[in-house]
MARDREN-550750 format. One line per 3 residues: their letters; for each residue x, z, y of N, C-alpha, C, O. Coordinates in Angstrom, 1 decimal. Layout:
BEGIN
a) X Z Y X Z Y X Z Y X Z Y; ...
// end
This chain:
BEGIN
xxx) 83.4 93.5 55.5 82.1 92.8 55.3 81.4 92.6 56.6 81.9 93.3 57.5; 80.4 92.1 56.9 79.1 91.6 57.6 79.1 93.0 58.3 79.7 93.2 59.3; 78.5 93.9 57.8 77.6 94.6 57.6 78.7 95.9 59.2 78.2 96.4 60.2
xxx) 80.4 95.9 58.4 81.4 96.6 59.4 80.9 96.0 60.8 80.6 96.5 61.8; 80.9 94.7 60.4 81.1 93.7 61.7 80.3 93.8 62.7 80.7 93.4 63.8; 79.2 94.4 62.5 77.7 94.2 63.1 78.0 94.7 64.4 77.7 94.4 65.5
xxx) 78.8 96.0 63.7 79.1 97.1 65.6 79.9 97.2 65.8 80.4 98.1 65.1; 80.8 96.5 66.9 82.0 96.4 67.7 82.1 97.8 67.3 81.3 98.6 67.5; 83.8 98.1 66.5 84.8 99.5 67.4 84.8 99.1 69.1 85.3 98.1 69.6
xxx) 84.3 100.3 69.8 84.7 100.2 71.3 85.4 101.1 71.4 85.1 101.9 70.5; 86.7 101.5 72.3 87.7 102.6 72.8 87.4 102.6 74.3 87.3 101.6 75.0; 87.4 103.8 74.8 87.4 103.5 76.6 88.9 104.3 76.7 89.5 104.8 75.7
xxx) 89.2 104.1 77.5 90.6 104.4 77.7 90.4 104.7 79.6 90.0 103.9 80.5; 90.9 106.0 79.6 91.0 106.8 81.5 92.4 106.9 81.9 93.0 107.9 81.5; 93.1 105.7 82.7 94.2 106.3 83.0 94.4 107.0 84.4 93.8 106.7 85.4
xxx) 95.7 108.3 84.1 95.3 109.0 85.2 96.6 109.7 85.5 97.3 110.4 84.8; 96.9 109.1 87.0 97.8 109.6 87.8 98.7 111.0 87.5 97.9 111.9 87.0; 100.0 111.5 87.5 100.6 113.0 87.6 99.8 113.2 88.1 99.1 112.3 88.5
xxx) 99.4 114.6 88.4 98.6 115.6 89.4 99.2 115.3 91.2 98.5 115.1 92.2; 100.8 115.5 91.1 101.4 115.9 92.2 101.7 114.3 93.1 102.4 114.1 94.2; 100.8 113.1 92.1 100.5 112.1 93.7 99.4 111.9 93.4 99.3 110.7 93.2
xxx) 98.3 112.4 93.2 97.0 112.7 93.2 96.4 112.7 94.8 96.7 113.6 95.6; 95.6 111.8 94.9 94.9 111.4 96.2 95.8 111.7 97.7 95.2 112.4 98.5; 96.5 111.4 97.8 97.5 111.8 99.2 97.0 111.5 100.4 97.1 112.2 101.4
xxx) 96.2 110.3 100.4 95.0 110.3 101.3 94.2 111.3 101.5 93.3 111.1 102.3; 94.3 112.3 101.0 93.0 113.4 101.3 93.7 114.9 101.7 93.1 116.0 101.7; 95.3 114.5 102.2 95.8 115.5 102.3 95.8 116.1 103.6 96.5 117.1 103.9
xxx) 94.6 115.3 104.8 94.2 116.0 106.0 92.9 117.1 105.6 92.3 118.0 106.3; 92.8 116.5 104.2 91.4 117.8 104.2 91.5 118.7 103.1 90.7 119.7 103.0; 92.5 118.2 102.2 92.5 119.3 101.2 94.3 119.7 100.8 95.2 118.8 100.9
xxx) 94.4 120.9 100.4 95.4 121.3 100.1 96.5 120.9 98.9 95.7 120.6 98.0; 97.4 120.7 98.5 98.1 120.4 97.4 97.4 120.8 96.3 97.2 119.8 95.5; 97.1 121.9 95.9 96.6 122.5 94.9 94.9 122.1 94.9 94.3 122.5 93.9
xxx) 94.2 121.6 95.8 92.5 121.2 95.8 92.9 119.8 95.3 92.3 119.3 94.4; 94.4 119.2 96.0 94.0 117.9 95.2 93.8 117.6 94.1 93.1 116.7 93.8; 94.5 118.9 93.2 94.8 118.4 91.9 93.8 119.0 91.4 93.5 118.4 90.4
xxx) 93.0 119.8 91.6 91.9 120.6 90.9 90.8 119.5 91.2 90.0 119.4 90.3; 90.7 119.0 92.0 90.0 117.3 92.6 90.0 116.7 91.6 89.0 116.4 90.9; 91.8 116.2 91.2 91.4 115.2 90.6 91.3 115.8 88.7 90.7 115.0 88.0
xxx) 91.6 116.9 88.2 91.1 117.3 87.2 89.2 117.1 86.8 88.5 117.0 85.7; 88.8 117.2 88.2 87.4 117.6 88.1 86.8 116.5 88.0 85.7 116.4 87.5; 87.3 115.5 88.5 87.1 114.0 88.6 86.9 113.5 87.2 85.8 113.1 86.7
xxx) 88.0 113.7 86.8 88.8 113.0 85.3 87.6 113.8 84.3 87.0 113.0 83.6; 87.2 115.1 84.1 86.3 115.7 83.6 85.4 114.9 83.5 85.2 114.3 82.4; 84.4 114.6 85.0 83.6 114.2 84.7 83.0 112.3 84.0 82.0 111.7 83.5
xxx) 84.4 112.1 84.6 84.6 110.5 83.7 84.6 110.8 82.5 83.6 110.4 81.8; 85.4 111.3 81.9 85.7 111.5 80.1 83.8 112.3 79.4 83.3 112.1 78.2; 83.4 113.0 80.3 82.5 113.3 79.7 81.3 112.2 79.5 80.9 111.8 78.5
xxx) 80.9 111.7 80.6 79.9 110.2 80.8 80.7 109.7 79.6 79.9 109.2 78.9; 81.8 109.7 79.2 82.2 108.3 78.4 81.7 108.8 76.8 81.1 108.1 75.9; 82.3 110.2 76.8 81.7 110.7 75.6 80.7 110.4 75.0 80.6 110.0 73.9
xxx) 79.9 110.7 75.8 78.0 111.3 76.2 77.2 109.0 75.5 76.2 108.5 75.1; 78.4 108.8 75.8 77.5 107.3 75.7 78.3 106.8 74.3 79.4 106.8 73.9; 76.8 106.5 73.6 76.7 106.8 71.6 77.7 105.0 71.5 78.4 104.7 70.5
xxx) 77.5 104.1 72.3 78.5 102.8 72.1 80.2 103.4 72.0 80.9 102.6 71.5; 80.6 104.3 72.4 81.8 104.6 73.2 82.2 104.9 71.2 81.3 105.3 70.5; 83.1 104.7 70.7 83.8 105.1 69.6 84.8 106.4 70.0 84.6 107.5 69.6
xxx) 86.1 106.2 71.0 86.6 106.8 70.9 87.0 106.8 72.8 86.7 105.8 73.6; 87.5 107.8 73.2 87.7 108.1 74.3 89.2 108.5 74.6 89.7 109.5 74.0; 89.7 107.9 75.3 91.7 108.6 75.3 92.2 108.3 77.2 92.0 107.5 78.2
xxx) 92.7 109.3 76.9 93.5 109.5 78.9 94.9 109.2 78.2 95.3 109.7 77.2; 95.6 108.2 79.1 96.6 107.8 79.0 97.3 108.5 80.9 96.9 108.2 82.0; 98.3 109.3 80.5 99.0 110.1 82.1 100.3 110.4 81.3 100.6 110.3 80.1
xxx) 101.1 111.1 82.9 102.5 111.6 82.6 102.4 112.9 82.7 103.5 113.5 82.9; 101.0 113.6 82.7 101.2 114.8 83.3 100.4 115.5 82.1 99.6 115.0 81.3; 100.8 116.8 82.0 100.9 117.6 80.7 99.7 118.3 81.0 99.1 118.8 80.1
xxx) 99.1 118.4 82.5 97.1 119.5 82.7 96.7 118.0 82.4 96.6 118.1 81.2; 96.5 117.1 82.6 96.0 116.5 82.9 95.4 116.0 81.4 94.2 116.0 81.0; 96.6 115.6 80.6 96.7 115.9 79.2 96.2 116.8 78.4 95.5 116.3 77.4
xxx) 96.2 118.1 78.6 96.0 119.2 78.4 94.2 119.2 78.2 93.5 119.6 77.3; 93.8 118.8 79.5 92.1 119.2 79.9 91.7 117.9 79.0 90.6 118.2 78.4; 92.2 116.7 78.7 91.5 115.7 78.2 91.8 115.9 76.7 91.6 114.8 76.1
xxx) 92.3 117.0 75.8 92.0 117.2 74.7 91.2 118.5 74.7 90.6 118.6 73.6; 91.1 119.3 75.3 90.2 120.1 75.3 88.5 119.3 76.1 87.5 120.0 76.4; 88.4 118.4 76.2 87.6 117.6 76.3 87.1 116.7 75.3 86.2 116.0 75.5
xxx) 88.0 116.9 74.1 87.8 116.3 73.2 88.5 114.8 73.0 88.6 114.4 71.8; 88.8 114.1 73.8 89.6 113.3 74.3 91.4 112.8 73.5 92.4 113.6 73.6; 91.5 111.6 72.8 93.1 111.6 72.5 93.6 111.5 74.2 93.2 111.0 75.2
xxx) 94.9 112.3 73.8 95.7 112.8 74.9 97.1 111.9 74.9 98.2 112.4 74.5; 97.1 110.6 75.5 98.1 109.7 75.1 99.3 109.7 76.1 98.9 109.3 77.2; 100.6 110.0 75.9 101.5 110.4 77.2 102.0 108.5 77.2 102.2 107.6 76.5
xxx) 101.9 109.1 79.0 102.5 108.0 79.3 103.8 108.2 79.0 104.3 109.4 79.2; 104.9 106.9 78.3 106.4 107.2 78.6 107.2 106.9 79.7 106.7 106.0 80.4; 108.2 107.4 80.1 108.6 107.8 81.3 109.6 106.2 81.4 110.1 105.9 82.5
xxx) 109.7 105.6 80.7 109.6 104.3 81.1 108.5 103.0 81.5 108.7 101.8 81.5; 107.4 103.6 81.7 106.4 103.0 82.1 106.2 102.8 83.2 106.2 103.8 83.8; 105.9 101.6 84.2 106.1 101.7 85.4 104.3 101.1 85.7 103.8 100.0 85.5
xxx) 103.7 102.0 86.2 102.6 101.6 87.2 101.1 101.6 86.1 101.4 101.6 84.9; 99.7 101.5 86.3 98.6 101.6 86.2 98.6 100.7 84.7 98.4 101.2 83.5; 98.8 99.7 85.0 98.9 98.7 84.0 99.6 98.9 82.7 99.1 99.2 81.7
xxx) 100.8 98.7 82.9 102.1 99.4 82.0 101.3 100.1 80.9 101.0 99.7 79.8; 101.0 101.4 81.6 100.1 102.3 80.9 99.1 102.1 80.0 99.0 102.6 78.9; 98.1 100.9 80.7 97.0 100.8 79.8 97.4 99.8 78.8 96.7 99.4 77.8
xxx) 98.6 99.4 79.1 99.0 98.2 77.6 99.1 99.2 76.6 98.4 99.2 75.6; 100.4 100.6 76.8 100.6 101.5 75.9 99.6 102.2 75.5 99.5 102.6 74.3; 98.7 102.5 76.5 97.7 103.1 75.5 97.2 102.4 74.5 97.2 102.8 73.3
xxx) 96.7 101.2 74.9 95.9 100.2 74.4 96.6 100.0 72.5 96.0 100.0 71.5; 98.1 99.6 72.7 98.6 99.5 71.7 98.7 100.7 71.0 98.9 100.6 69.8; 98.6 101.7 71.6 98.3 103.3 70.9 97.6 103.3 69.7 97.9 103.7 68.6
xxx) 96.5 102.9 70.3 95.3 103.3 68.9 95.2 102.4 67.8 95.5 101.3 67.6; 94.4 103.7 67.0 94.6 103.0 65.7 93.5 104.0 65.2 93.4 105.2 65.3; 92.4 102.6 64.2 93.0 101.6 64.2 93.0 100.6 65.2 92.8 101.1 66.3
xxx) 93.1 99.3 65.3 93.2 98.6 66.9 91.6 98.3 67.4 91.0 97.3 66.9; 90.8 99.0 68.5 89.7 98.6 68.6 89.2 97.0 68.9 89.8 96.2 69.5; 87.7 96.8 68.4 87.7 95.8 68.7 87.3 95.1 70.4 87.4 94.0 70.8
xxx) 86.6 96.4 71.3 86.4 95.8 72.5 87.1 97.3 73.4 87.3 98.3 72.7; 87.4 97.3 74.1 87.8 98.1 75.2 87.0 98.2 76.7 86.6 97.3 77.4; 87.0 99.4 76.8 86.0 99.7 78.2 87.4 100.8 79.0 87.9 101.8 78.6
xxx) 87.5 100.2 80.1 88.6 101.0 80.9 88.0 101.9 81.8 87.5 102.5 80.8; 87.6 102.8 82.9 87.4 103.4 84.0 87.9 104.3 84.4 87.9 105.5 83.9; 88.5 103.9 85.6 89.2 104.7 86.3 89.0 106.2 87.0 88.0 106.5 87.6
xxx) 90.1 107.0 86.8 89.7 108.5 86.9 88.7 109.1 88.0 87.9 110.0 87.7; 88.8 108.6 89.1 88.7 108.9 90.8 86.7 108.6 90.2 86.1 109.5 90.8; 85.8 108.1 89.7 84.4 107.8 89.8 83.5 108.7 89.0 83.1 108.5 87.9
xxx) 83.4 110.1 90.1 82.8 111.3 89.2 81.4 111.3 89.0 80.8 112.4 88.8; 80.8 109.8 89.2 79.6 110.1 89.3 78.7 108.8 88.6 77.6 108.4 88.8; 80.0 108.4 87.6 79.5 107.4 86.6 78.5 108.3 85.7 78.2 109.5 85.8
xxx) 78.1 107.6 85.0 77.1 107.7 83.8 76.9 107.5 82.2 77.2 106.4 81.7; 76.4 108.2 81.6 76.6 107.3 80.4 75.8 106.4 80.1 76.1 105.7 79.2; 74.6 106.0 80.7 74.0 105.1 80.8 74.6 103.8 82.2 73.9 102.7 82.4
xxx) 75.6 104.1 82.7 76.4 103.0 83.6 77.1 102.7 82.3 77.6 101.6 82.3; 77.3 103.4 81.1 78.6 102.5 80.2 78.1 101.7 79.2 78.7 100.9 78.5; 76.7 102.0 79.1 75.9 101.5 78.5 75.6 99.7 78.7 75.9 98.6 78.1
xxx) 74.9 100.3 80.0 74.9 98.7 81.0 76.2 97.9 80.7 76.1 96.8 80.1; 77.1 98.3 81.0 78.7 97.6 80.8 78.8 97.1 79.8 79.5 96.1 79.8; 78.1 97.6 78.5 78.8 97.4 77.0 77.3 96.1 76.9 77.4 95.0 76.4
xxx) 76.3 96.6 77.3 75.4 95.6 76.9 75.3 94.3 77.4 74.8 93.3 76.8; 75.8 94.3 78.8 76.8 92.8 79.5 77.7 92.7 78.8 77.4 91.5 78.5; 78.6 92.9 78.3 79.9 92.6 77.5 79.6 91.2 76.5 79.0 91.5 75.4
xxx) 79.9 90.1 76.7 80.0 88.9 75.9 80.3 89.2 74.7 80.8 90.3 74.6; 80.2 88.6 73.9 80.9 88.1 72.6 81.9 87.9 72.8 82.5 88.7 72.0; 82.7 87.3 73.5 84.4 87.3 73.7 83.9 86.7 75.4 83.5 85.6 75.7
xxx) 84.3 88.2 76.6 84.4 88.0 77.4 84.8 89.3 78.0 85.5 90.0 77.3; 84.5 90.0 79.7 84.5 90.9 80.7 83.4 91.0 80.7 82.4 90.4 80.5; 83.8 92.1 81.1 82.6 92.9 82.5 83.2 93.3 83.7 84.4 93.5 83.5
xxx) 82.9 93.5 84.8 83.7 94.4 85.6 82.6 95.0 86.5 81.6 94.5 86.9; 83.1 96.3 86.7 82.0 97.1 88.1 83.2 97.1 89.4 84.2 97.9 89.4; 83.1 96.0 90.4 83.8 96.3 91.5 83.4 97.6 92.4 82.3 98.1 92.6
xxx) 84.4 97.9 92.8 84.4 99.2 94.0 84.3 98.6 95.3 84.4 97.4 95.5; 84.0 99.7 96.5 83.8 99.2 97.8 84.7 99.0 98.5 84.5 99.0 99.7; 86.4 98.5 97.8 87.4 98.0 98.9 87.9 96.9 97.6 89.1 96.8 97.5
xxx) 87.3 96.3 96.9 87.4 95.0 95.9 88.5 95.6 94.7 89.1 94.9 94.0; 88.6 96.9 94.8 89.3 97.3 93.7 88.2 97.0 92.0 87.2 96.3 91.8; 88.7 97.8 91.3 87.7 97.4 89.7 87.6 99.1 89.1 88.5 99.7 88.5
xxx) 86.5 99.4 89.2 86.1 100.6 88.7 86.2 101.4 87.2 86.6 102.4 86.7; 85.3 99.8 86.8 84.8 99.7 84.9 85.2 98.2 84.4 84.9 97.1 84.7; 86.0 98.6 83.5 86.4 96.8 82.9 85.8 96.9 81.9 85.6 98.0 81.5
xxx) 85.4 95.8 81.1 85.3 96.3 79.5 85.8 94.7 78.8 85.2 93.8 79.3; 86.3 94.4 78.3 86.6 93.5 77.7 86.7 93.6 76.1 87.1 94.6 75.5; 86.1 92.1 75.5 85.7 92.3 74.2 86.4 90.5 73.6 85.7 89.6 74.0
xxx) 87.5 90.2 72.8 88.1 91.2 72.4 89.4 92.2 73.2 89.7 92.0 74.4; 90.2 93.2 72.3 90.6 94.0 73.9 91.7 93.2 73.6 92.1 92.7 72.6; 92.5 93.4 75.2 93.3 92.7 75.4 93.3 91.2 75.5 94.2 90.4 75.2
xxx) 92.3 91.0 76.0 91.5 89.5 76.2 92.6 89.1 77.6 93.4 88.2 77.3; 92.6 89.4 78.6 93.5 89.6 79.6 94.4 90.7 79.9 94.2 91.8 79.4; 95.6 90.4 80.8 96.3 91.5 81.3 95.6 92.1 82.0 95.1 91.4 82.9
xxx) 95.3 93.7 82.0 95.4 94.4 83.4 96.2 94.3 84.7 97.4 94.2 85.0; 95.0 94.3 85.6 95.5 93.9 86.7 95.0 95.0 87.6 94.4 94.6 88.6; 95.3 96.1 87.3 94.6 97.1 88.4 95.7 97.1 89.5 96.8 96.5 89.6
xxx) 94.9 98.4 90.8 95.3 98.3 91.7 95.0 97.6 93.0 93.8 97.3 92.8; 95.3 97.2 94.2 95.1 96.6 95.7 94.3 95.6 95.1 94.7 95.2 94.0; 93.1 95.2 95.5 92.2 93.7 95.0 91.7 93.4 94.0 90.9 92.5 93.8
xxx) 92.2 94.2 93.2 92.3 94.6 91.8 90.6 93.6 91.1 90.6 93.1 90.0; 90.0 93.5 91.5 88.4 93.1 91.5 88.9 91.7 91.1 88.9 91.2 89.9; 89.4 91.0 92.2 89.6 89.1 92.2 90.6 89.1 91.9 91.2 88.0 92.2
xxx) 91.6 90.3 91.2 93.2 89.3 90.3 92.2 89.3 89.2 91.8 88.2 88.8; 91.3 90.7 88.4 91.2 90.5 87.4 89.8 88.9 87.1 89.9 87.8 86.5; 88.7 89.4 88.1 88.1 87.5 88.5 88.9 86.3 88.0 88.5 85.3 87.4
xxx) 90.4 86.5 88.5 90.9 85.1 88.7 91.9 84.7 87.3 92.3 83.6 87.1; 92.3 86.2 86.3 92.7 86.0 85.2 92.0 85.6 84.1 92.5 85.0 83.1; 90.4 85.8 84.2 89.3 85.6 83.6 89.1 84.0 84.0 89.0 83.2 83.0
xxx) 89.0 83.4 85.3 88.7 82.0 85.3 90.0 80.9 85.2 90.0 79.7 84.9; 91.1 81.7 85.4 92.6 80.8 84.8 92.3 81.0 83.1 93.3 80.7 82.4; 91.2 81.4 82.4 91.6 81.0 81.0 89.9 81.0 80.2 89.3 81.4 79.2
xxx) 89.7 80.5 81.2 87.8 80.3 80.8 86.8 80.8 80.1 86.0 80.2 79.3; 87.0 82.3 80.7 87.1 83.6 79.8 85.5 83.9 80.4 85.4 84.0 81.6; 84.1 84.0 79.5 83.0 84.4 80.7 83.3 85.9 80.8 83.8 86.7 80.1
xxx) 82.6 85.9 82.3 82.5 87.3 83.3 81.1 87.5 83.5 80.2 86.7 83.7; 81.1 88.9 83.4 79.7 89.3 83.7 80.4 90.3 84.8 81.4 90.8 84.5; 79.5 90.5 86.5 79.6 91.3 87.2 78.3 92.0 87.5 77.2 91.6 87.9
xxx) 78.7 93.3 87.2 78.1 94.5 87.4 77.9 95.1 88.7 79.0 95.7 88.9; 77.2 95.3 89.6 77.4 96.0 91.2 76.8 97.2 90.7 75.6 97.0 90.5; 77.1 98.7 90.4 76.6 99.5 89.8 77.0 100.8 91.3 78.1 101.2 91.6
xxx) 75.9 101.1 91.7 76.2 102.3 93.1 77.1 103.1 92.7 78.1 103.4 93.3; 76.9 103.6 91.6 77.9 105.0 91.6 79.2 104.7 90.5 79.9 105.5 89.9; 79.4 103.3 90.4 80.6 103.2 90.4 81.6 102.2 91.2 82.7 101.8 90.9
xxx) 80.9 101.9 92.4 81.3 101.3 93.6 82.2 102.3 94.2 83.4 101.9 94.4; 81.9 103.7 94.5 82.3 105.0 95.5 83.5 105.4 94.5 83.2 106.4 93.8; 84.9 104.9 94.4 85.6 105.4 93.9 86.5 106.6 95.6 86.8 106.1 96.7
xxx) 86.6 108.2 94.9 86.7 109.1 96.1 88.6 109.0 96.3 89.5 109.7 95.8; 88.7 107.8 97.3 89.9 107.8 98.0 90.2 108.3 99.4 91.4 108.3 99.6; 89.4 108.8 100.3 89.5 109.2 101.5 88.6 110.3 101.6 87.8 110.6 100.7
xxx) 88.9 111.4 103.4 87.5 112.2 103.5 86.7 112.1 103.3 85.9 112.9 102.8; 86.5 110.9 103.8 85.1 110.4 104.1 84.1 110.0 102.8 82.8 110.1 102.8; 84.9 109.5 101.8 84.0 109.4 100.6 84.3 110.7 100.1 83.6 110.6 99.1
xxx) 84.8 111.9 100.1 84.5 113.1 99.7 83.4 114.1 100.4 82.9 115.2 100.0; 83.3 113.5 101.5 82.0 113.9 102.7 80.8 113.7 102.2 79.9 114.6 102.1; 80.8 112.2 101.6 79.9 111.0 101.4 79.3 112.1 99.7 78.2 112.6 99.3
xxx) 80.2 112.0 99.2 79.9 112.9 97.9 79.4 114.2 97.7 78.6 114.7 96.9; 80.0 114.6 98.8 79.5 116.5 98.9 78.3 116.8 99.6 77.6 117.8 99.7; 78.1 115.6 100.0 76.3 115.0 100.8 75.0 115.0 99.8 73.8 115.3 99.9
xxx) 75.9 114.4 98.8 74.4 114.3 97.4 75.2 115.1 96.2 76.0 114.7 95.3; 74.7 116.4 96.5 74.4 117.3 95.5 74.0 116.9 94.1 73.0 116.3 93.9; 75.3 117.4 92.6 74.8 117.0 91.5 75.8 117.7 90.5 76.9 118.1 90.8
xxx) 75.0 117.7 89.1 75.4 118.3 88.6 76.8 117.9 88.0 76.9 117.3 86.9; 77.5 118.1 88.6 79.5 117.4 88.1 80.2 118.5 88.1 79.8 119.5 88.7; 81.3 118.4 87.3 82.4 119.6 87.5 82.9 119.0 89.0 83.4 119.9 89.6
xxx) 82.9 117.9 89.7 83.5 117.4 91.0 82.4 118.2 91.5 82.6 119.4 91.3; 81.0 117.8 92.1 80.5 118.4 93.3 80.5 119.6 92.9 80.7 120.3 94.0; 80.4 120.5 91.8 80.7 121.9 92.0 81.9 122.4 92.4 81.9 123.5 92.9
xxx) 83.1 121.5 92.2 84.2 121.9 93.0 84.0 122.0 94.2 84.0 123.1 94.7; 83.4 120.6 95.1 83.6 120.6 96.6 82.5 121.5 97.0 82.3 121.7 98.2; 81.7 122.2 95.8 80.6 123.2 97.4 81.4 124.8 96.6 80.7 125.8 96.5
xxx) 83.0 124.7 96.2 83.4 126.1 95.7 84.1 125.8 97.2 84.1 126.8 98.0; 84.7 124.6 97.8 85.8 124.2 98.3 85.0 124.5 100.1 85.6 125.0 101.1; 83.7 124.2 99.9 82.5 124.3 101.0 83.2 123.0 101.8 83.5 123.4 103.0
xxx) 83.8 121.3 101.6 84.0 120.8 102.3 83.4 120.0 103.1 84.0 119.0 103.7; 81.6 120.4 102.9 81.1 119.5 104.0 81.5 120.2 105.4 81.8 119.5 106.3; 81.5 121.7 105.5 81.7 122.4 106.3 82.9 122.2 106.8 83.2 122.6 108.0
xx) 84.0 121.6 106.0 85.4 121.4 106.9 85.2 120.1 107.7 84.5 119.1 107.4; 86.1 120.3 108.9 86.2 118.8 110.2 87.1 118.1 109.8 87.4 117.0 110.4
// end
C-alpha cells in the first residue's frame, strides 16, 4: 500500500579490501600489522556513522576477509563474504547488492578508507537522492566516496581510478539526474602519509584517530 511506499527501504553497503592489501601506500610509515588495525579502525568508524543515521535501514560489509567480517558483525553489521570468484570493487558490490533481502529500494554505498564521515553527511546524501536518480560525494583525486542511488542498481558501479566522472558519465549516458555533493570530510579518503598526517592533525573522537595518537604518528617522519 501507499502508506509502505512513503519510506524508501535504504541499505548502505561498505565494501572492504582483505586486510593483507590494505593501504600499501602507507607502508613507509606504518607497519604490516598498523595497516590492518588502520584499516579495521577505519571500517569501524564508517559502519558506525552509517548505523547512527535513522534513514539507513540496514548496513552490510561485503570483503574476503574473515576480521574484517568478523568486526562488522559485532558491529552489528550483515557480514556478506565476498566469493572468491569475484574479481575487483565492483564485482563485489553487485554481489552484495543482490545479497539482500528483501531487495532494497535505494542504496547508499561508502567506501571503507573515510573515518570521518557522519551520520548527518548520510543524511545530506539521502535527502539529495532524487526520486529515481544519484548522489555522489567525490574525493580529492576524482575518486567517489558516497554513492547513493535510488532505484538501487540504477547504474553499474564504477569504482576505482576516476571513479567520480565514469560514475558522472554512466549517469548522463542514460539521463539519469545527479546530485553532487562536495562534503569536507568525505573528500579526505586516508590513501597516503600525508593524509594520515593531515588526520592525526584534527583530533576526534574515532576509533581511527584514537588509533593514530596510540600509533603517536604525528611524531613519526
Amino acid at each position: 500500500d501507499g502508506s509502505r511506499r512513503a519510506r524508501p527501504v535504504i541499505a548502505a553497503i561498505v565494501p572492504a579490501k582483505a586486510l593483507d592489501q590494505a593501504k600499501g601506500r602507507l607502508a613507509a610509515l606504518l607497519s604490516e600489522n598498523e595497516r590492518r588495525e588502520l584499516a579495521l579502525a577505519m571500517l569501524e568508524d564508517v559502519v558506525r556513522a552509517l548505523a547512527a543515521a535513522p534513514a539507513i535501514d540496514t548496513v552490510s560489509v561485503v570483503s574476503p576477509d574473515a576480521d574484517v567480517l568478523a568486526l562488522a558483525a559485532d558491529l552489528g553489521a550483515q557480514a556478506i563474504e565476498e566469493p572468491a570468484s569475484v574479481r575487483g570493487i565492483n564485482q563485489a558490490l553487485s554481489h552484495a547488492l543482490e545479497s539482500l533481502s528483501p531487495a532494497p529500494d535505494a542504496v547508499v554505498v561508502v567506501l571503507a578508507d573515510v573515518p570521518l564521515i557522519t551520520p548527518a553527511n548520510v543524511l545530506a546524501a539521502i535527502e539529495a537522492l532524487p526520486e529515481r536518480g544519484l548522489v555522489l560525494c567525490p574525493s580529492h583525486d576524482n575518486g567517489t566516496s558516497l554513492l547513493a542511488m535510488r532505484p538501487a542498481g540504477l547504474i553499474p558501479f564504477r569504482f576505482g581510478p576516476k571513479s567520480f566522472s565514469l560514475h558522472k558519465r554512466e549517469a548522463a549516458a542514460r539521463s539519469i539526474p545527479l546530485e553532487v555533493l562536495r562534503i569536507d570530510s568525505l573528500s579526505r579518503d586516508i590513501d597516503s602519509p600525508e593524509d594520515l598526517r593531515e588526520l592525526a592533525a584534527h583530533p576526534a573522537n574515532t576509533a581511527t584517530n584514537r588509533l593514530l595518537e596510540r600509533l603517536q604518528i604525528a611524531s613519526r617522519a
